[in-house]
KEKE-3310 file (N, C-alpha, C; in steps of 0.2 Angstrom, whole numbers, plus 5000, padded with zeros to 4 digits):
npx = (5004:5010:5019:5010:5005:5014:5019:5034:5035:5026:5033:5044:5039:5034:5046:5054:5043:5048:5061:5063:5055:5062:5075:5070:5064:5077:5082:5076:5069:5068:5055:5055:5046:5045:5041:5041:5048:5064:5067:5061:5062:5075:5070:5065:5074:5076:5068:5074:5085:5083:5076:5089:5094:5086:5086:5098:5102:5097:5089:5088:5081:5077:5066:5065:5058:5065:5082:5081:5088:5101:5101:5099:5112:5121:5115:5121:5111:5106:5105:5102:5096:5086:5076:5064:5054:5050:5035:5028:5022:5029:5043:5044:5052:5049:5048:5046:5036:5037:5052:5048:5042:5049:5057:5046:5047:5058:5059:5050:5058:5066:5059:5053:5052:5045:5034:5033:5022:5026:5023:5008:5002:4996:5008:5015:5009:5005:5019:5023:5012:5016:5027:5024:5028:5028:5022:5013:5011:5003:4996:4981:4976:4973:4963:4950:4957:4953:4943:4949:4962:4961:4962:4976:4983:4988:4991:4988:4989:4985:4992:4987:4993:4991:4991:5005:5024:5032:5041:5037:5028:5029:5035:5030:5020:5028:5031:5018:5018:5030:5040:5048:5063:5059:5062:5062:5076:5087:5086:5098:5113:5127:5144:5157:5152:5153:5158:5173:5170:5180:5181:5178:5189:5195:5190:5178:5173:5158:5143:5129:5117:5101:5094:5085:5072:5064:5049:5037:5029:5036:5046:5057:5058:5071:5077:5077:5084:5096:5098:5099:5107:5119:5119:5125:5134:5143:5146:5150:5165:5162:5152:5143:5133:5120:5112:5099:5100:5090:5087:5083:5086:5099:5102:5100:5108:5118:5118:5117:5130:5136:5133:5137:5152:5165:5163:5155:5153:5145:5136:5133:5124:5131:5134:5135:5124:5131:5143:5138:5131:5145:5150:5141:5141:5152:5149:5140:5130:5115:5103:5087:5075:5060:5068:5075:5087:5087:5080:5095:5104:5101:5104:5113:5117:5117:5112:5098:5089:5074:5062:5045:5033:5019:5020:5017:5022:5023:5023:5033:5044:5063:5071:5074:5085:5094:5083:5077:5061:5053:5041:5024:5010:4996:4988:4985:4991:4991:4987:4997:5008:5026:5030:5024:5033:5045:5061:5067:5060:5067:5082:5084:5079:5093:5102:5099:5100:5114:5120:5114:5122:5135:5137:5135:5148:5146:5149:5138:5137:5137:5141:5157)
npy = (4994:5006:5008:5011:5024:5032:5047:5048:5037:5034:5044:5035:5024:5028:5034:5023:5016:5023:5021:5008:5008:5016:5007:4994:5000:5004:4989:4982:4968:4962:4957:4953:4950:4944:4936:4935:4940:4940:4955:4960:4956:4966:4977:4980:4982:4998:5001:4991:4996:5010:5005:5002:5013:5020:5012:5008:4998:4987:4971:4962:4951:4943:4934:4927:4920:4905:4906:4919:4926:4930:4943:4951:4952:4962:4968:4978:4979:4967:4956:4944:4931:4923:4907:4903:4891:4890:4896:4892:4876:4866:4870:4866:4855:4838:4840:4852:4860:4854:4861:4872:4872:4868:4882:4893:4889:4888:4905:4906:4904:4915:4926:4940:4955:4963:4959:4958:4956:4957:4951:4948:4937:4919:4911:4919:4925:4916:4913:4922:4923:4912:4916:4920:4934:4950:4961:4959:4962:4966:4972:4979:4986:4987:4974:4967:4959:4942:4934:4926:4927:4940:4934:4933:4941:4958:4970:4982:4990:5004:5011:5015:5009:5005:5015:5018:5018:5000:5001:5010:5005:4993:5003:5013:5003:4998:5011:5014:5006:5006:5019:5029:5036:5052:5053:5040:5030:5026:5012:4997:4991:4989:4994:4990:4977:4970:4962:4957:4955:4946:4942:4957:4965:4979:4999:5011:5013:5008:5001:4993:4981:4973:4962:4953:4942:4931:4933:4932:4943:4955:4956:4963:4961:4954:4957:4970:4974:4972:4982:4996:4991:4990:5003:5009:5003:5012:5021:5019:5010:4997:4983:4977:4962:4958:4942:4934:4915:4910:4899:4905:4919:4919:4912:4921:4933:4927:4929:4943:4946:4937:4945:4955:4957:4953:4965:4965:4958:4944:4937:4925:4922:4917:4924:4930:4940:4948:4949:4956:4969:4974:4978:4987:4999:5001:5005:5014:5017:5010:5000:4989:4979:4977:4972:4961:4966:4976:4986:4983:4991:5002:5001:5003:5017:5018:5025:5023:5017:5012:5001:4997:4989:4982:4983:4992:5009:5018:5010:5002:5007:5013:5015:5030:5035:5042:5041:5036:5030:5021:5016:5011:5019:5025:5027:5013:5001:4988:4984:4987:4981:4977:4976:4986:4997:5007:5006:5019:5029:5022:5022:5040:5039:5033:5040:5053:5050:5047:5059:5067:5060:5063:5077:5077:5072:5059:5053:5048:5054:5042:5031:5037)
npz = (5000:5002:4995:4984:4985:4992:4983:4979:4978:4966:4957:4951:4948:4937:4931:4930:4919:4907:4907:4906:4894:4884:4884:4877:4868:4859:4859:4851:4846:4828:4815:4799:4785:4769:4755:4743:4726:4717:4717:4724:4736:4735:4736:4749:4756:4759:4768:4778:4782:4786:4800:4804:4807:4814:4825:4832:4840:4836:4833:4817:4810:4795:4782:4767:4752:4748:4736:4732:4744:4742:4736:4746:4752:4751:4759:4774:4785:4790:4802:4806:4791:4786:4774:4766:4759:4741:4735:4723:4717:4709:4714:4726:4738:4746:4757:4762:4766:4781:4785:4782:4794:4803:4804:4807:4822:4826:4822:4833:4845:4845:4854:4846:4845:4837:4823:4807:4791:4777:4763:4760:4761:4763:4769:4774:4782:4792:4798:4804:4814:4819:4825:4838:4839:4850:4846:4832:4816:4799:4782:4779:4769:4755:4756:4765:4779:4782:4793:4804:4801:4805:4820:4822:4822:4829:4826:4814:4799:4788:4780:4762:4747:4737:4721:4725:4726:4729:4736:4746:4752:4759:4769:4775:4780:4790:4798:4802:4812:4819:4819:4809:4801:4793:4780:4766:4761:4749:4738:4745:4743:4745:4742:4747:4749:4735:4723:4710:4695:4683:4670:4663:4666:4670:4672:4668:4660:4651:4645:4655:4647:4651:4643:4646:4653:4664:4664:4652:4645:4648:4639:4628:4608:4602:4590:4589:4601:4597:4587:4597:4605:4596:4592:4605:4604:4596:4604:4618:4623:4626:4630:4641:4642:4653:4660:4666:4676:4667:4653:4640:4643:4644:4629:4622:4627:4622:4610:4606:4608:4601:4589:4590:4590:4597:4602:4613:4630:4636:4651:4652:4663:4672:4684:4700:4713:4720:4711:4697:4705:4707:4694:4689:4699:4691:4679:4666:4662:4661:4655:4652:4656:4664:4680:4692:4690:4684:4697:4704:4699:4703:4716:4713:4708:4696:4680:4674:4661:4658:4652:4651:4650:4652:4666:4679:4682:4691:4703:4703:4698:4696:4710:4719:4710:4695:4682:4666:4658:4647:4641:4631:4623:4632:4647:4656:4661:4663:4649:4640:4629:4625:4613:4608:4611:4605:4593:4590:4603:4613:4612:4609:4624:4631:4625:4632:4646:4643:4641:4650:4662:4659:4659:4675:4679:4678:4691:4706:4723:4731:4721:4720)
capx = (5000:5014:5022:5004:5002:5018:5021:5040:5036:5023:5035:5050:5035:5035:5052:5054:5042:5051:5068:5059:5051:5066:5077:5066:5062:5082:5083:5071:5071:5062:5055:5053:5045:5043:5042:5040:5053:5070:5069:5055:5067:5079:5064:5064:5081:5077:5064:5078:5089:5080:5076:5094:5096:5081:5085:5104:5103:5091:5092:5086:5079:5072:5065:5065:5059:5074:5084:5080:5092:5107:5103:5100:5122:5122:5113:5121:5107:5104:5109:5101:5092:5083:5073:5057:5051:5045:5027:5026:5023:5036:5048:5044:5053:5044:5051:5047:5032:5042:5057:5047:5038:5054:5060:5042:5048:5066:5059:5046:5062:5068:5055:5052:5045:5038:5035:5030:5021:5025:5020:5003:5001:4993:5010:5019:5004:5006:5024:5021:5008:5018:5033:5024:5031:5022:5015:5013:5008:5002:4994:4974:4971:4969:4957:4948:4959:4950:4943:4953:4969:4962:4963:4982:4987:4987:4991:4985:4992:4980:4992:4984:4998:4987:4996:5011:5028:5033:5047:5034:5022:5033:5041:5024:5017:5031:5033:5013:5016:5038:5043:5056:5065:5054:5064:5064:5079:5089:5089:5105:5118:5134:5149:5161:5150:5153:5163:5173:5168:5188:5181:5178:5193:5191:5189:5171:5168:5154:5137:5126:5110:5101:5090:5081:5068:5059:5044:5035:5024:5039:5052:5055:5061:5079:5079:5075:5089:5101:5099:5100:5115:5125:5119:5126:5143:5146:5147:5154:5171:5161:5147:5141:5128:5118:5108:5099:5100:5085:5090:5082:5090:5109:5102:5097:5115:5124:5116:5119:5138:5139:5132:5143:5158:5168:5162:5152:5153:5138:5139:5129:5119:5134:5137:5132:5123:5139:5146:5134:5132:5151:5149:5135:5144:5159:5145:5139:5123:5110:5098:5084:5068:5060:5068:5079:5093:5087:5082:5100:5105:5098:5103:5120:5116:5119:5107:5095:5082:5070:5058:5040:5026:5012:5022:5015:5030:5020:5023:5039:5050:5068:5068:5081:5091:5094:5083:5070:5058:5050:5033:5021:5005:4991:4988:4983:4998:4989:4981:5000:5013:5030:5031:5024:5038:5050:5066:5068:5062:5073:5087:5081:5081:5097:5107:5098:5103:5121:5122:5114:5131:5142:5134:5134:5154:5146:5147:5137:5141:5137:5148:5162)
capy = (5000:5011:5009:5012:5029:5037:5053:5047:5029:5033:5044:5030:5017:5032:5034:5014:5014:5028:5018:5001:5007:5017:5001:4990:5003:5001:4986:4977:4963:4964:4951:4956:4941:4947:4929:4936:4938:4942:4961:4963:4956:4970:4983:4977:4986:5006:4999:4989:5002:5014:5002:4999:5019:5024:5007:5004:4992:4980:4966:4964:4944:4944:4930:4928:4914:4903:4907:4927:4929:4934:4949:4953:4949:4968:4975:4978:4980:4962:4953:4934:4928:4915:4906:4897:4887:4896:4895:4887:4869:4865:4872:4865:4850:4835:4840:4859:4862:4852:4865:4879:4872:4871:4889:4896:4885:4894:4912:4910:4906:4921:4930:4944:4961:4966:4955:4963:4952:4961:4947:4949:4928:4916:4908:4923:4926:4909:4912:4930:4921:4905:4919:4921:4940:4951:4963:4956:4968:4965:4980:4977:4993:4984:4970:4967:4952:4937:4934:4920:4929:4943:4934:4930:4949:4963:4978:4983:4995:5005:5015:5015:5006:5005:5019:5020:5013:4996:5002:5014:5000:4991:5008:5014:4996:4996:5016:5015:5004:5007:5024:5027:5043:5055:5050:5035:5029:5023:5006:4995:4985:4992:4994:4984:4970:4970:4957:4957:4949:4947:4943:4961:4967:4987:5004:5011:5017:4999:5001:4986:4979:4967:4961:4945:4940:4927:4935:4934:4948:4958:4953:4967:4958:4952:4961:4979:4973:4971:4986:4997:4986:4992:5012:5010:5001:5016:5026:5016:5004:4991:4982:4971:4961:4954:4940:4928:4912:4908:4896:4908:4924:4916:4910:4930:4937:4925:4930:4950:4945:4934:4948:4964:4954:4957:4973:4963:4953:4941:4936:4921:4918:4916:4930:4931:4948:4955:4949:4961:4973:4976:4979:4992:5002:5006:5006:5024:5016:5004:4998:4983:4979:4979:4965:4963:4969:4986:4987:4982:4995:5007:5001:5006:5022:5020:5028:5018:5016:5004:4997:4996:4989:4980:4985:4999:5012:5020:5003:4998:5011:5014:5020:5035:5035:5047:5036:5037:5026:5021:5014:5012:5027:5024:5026:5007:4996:4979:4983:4988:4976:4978:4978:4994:5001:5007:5008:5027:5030:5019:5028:5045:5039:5033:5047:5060:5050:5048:5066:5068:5057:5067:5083:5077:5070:5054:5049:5051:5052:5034:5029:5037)
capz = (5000:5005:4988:4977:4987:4991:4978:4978:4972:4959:4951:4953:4945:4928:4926:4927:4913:4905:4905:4900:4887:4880:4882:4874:4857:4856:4859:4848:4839:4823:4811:4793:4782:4765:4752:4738:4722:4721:4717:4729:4740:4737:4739:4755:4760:4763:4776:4782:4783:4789:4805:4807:4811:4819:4832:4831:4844:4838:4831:4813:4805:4788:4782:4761:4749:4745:4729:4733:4749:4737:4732:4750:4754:4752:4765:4781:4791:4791:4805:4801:4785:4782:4769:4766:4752:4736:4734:4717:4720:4705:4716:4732:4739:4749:4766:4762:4773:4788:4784:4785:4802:4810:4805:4811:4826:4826:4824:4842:4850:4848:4856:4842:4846:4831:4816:4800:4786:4770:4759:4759:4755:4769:4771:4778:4788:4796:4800:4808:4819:4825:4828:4843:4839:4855:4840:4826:4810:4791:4780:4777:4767:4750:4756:4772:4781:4787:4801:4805:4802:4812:4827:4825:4821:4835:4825:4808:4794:4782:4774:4755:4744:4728:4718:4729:4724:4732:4743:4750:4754:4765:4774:4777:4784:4794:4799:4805:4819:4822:4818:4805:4799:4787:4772:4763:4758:4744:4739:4748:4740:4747:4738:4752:4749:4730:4722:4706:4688:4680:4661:4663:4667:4673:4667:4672:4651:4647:4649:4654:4645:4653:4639:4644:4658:4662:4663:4643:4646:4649:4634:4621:4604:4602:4585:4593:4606:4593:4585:4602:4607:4590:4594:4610:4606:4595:4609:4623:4621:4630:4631:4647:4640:4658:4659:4671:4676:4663:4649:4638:4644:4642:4625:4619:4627:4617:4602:4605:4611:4595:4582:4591:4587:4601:4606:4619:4631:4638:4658:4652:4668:4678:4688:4708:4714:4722:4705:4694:4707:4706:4688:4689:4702:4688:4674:4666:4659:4662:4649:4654:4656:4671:4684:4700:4690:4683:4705:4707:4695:4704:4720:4713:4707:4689:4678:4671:4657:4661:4647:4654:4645:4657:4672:4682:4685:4697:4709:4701:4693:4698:4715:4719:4706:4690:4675:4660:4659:4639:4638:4625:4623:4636:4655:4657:4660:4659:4641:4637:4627:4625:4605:4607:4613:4600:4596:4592:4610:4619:4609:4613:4630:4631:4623:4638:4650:4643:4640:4659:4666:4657:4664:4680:4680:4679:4698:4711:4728:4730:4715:4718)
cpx = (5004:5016:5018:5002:5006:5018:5028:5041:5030:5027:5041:5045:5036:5042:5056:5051:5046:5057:5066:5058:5059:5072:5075:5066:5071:5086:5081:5074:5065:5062:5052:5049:5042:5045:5039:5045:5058:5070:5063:5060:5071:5076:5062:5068:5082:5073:5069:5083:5091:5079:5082:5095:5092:5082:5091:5106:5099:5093:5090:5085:5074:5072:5062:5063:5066:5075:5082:5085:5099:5108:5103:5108:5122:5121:5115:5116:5104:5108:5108:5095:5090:5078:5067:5056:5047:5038:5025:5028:5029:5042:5049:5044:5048:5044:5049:5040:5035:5048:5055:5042:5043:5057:5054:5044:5053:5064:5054:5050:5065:5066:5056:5049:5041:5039:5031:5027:5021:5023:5015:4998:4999:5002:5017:5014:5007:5013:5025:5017:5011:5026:5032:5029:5026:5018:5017:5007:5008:4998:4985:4971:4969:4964:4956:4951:4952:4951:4947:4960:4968:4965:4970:4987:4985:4989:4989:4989:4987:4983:4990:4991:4997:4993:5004:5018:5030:5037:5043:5028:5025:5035:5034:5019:5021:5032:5025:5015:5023:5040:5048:5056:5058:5055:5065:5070:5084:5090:5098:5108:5125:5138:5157:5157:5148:5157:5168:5170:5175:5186:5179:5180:5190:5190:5182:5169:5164:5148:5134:5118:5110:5094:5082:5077:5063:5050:5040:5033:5029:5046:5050:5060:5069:5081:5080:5083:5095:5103:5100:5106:5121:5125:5126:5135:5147:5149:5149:5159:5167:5155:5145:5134:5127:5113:5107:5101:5098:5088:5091:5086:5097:5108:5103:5105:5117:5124:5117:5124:5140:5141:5135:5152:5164:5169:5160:5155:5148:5143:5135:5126:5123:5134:5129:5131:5126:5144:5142:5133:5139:5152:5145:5137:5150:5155:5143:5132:5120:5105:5095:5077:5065:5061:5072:5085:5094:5083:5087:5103:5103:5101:5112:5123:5121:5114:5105:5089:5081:5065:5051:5035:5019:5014:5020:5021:5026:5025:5030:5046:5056:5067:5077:5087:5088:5089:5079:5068:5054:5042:5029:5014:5000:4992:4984:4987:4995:4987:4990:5005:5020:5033:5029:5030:5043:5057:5069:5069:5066:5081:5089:5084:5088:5103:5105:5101:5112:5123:5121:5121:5136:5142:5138:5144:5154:5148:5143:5139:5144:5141:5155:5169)
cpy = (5006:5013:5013:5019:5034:5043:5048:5040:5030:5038:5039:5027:5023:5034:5027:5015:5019:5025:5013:5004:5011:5012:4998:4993:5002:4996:4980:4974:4962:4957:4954:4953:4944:4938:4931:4935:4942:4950:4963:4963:4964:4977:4984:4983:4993:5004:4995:4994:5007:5011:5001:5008:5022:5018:5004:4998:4986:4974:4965:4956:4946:4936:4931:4920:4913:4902:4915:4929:4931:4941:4956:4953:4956:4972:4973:4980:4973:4957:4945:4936:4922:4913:4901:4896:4890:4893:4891:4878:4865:4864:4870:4856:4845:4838:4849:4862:4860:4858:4871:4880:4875:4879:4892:4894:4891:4901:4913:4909:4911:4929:4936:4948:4963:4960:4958:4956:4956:4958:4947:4942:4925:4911:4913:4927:4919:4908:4918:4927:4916:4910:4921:4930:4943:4957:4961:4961:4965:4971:4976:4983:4990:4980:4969:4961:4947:4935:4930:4923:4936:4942:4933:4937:4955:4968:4978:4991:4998:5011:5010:5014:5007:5009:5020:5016:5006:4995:5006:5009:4996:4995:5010:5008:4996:5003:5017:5012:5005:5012:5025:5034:5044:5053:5045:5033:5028:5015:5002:4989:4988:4991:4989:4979:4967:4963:4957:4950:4949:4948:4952:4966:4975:4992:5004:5015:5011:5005:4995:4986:4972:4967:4957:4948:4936:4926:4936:4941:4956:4959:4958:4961:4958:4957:4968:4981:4977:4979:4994:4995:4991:5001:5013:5009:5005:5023:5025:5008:4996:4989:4975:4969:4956:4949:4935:4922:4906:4906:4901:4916:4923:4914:4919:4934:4933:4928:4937:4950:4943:4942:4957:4962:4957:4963:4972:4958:4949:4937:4929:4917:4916:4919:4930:4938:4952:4955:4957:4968:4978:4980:4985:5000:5006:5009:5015:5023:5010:5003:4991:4985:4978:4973:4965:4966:4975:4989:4987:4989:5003:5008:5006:5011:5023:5021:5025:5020:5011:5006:4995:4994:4988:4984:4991:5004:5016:5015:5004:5001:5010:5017:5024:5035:5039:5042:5040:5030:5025:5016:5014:5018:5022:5021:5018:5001:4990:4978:4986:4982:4979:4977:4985:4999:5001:5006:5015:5030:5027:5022:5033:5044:5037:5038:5052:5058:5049:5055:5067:5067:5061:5074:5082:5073:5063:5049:5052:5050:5045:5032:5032:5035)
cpz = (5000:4997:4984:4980:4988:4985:4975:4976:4967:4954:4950:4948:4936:4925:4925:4921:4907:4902:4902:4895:4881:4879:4876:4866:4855:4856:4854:4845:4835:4815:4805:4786:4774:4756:4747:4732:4721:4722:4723:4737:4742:4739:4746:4761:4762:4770:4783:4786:4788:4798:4807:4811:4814:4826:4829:4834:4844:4835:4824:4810:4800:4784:4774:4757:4746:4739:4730:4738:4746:4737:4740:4754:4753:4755:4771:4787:4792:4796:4805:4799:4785:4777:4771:4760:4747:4738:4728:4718:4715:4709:4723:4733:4745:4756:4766:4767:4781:4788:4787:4792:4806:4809:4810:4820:4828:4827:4831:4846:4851:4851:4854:4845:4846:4824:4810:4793:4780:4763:4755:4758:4763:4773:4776:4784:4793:4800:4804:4814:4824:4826:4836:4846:4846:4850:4834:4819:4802:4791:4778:4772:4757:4751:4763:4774:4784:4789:4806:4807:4805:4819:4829:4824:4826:4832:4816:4804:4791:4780:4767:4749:4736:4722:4720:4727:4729:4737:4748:4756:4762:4770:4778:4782:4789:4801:4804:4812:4824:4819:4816:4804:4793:4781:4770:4760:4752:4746:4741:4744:4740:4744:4742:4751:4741:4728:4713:4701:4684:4672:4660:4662:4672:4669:4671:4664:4646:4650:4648:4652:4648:4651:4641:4653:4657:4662:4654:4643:4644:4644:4628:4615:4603:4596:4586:4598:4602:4589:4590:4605:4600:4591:4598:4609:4602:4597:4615:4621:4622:4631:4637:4646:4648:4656:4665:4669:4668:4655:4641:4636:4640:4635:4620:4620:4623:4611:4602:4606:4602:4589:4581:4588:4590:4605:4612:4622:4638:4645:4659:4657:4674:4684:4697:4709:4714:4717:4702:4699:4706:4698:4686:4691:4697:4682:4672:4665:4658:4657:4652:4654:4665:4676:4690:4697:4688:4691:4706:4706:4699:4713:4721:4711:4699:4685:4674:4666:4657:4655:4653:4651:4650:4665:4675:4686:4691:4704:4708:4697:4699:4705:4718:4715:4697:4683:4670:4659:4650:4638:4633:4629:4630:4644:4659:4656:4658:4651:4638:4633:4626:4617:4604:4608:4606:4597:4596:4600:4612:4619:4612:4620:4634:4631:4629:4646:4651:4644:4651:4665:4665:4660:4669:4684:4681:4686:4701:4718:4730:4726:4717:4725)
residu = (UNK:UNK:UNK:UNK:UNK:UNK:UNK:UNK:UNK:UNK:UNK:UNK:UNK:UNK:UNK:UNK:UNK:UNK:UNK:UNK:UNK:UNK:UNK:UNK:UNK:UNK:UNK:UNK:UNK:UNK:UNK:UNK:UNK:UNK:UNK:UNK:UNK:UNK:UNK:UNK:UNK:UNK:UNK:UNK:UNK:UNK:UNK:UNK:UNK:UNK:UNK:UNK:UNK:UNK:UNK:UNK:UNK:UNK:UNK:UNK:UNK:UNK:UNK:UNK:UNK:UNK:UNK:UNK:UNK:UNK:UNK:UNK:UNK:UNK:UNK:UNK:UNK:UNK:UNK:UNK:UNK:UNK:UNK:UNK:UNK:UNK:UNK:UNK:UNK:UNK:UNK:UNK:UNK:UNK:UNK:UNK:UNK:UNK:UNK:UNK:UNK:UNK:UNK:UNK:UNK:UNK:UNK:UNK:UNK:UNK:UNK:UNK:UNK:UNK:UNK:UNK:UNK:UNK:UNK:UNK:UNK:UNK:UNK:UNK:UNK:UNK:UNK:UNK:UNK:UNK:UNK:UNK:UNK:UNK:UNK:UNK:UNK:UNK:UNK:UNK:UNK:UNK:UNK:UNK:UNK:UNK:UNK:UNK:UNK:UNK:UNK:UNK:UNK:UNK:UNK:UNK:UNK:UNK:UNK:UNK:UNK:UNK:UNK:UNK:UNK:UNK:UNK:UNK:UNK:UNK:UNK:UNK:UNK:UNK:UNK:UNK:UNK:UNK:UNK:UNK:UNK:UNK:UNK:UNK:UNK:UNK:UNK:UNK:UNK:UNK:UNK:UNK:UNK:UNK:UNK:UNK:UNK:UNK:UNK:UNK:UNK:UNK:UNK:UNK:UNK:UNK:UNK:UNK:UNK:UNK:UNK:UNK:UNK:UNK:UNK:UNK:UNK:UNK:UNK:UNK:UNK:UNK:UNK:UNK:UNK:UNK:UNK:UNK:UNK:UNK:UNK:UNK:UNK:UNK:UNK:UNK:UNK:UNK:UNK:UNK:UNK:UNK:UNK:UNK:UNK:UNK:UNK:UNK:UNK:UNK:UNK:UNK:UNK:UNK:UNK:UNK:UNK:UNK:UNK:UNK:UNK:UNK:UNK:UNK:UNK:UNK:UNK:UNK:UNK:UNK:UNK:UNK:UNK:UNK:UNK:UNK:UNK:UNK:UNK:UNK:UNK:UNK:UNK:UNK:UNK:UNK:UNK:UNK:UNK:UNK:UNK:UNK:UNK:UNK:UNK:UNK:UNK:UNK:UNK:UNK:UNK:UNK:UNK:UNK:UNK:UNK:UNK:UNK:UNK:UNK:UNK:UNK:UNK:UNK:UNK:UNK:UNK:UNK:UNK:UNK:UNK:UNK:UNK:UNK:UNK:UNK:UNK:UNK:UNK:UNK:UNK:UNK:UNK:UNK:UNK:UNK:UNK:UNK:UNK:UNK:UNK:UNK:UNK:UNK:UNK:UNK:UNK:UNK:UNK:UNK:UNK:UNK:UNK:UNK:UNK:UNK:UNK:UNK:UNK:UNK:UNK:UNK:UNK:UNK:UNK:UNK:UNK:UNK)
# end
């Protein structure tokens, strides 16, 4: 009684909460589960970022579908990664539900603070709920969640994502319920955790195309490539033809490497992220279509023309970094294709942003 009445222990019980609580906000540990695809992945990284410096002393897990965790090797705000098993049944081993029992298992040991479901999919729901996180947060403002997975989520997001770029989506769902700096950051793929590509040599006077993806929807013709490719290598010594793993990809760069005749030279699907990002970094000029490597590309502040046909650049365009984007006519991405696109523009846009580079001394802070 004495305690619950004195003046001198009810302020002692406010400034205990006062220290707890300011402990604990820089203490956290924080659970980020995003199981999506690779670039989304790396879209992932200013929200990381930003939590590394608004709470340097916290702990940071992020939890990515496996075969995406690469492209996160760049960002130091990661303190463990982990994977769970794509979603496409194709891709999923017999043992892949059990795997991804014991990780949910692994993440409620480490008694999480905040767990973030940026997914938006049932199974990164389910891995947010058995983290036994004490708040657990997804974004509800595109669809009303159900009621089921109401009962397994204590905080809710409603910022309005719709229109909004993708990086904004995650900063925002996470800025609602954990307070991050005002400004969003640039995408992260540090230059200390690059790596070289030798058949390359050096020099930083290439630019790189990175033609292929294995998205159809998103593939402008190889013919169109070819003749963009020949522009460009009369204006640059070098040409870094990029490509995925994709059978098809590595088939496309051989065939602009063949018809440059030496001019170029194709990374035939080899190359590791901190590979290709190494590469981007000395680069004056990005050319591609829209995929994790024109994000990469951005993450390394080389200036980029992205090719968008059905893609909504709104969601998806390059984020913080100098580019031009080339689309076909009409404000309705789904009803667009990517033969529409021309080659004049992509040209066009090419030359403004070379001229742009050379303006600008061709580095920016970041770069140089």
């Amino acid at each position: 009684m004495f305690w619950a009445a004195n003046p001198l222990s009810i302020r002692l019980q406010k400034w205990l909460v006062v220290v707890r609580h300011t402990v604990c906000v820089n203490c956290v540990r924080l659970l980020f589960i995003k199981l999506k695809h690779i670039g989304d992945s790396l879209l992932l990284t200013p929200t990381l970022m930003a939590a590394r410096v608004a709470y340097p002393a916290s702990e940071i897990s992020v939890v990515v579908r496996r075969g995406t965790e690469g492209i996160l090797s760049g960002c130091p705000a990661v303190d463990h990664l982990h994977t769970a098993a794509p979603a496409e049944a194709g891709q999923r081993s017999a043992g892949a539900w059990l795997s991804d029992l014991r990780l949910a298992f692994r993440c409620g040991r480490q008694r999480f603070d905040y767990a973030f479901e940026l997914s938006d999919g049932d199974r990164g729901r389910w891995l947010a709920s058995l983290s036994g996180a004490r708040i657990r947060t997804t974004n509800i403002a595109k669809a009303p969640l159900h009621w089921w997975w109401q009962q397994r989520f204590n905080s809710f997001s409603q910022f309005r994502w719709h229109e909004a770029h993708a990086v904004e989506k995650d900063y925002y769902t996470v800025h609602d319920v954990l307070p991050l700096p005002a400004t969003v950051p640039p995408l992260a793929f540090v230059r200390e955790r690059t790596k070289e590509w030798a058949p390359a040599g050096g020099g930083q006077d290439f630019a790189v195309l990175h033609p292929g993806t294995r998205w159809l929807r998103k593939r402008w013709p190889l013919e169109r490539w070819l003749v963009v490719a020949q522009e460009l290598a009369s204006v640059f010594p070098r040409l870094i033809i990029s490509a995925g793993p994709d059978p098809d990809e590595v088939r496309d760069a051989a065939e602009l490497e063949h018809a440059l005749s030496g001019r170029a030279i194709s990374t035939a699907g080899q190359l590791k992220w901190a590979q290709l990002a190494g590469l981007l970094y000395r680069a004056r000029l990005f050319v591609g279509v829209d995929t994790a490597a024109m994000h990469l590309a951005a993450a390394c502040q080389v200036p980029v023309v992205g090719l968008f046909g059905p893609s909504d650049a709104r969601v998806w365009r390059p984020w913080h970094v100098a580019h031009e984007l080339v689309s076909p006519p009409g404000d309705q991405p789904h009803l667009r294709t990517m033969n529409d696109i021309t080659v004049p523009q992509v040209l066009a846009a090419c030359r403004r942003m070379v001229h742009l580079n050379a303006l600008s001394g061709g580095l920016s802070p970041e770069r140089a």
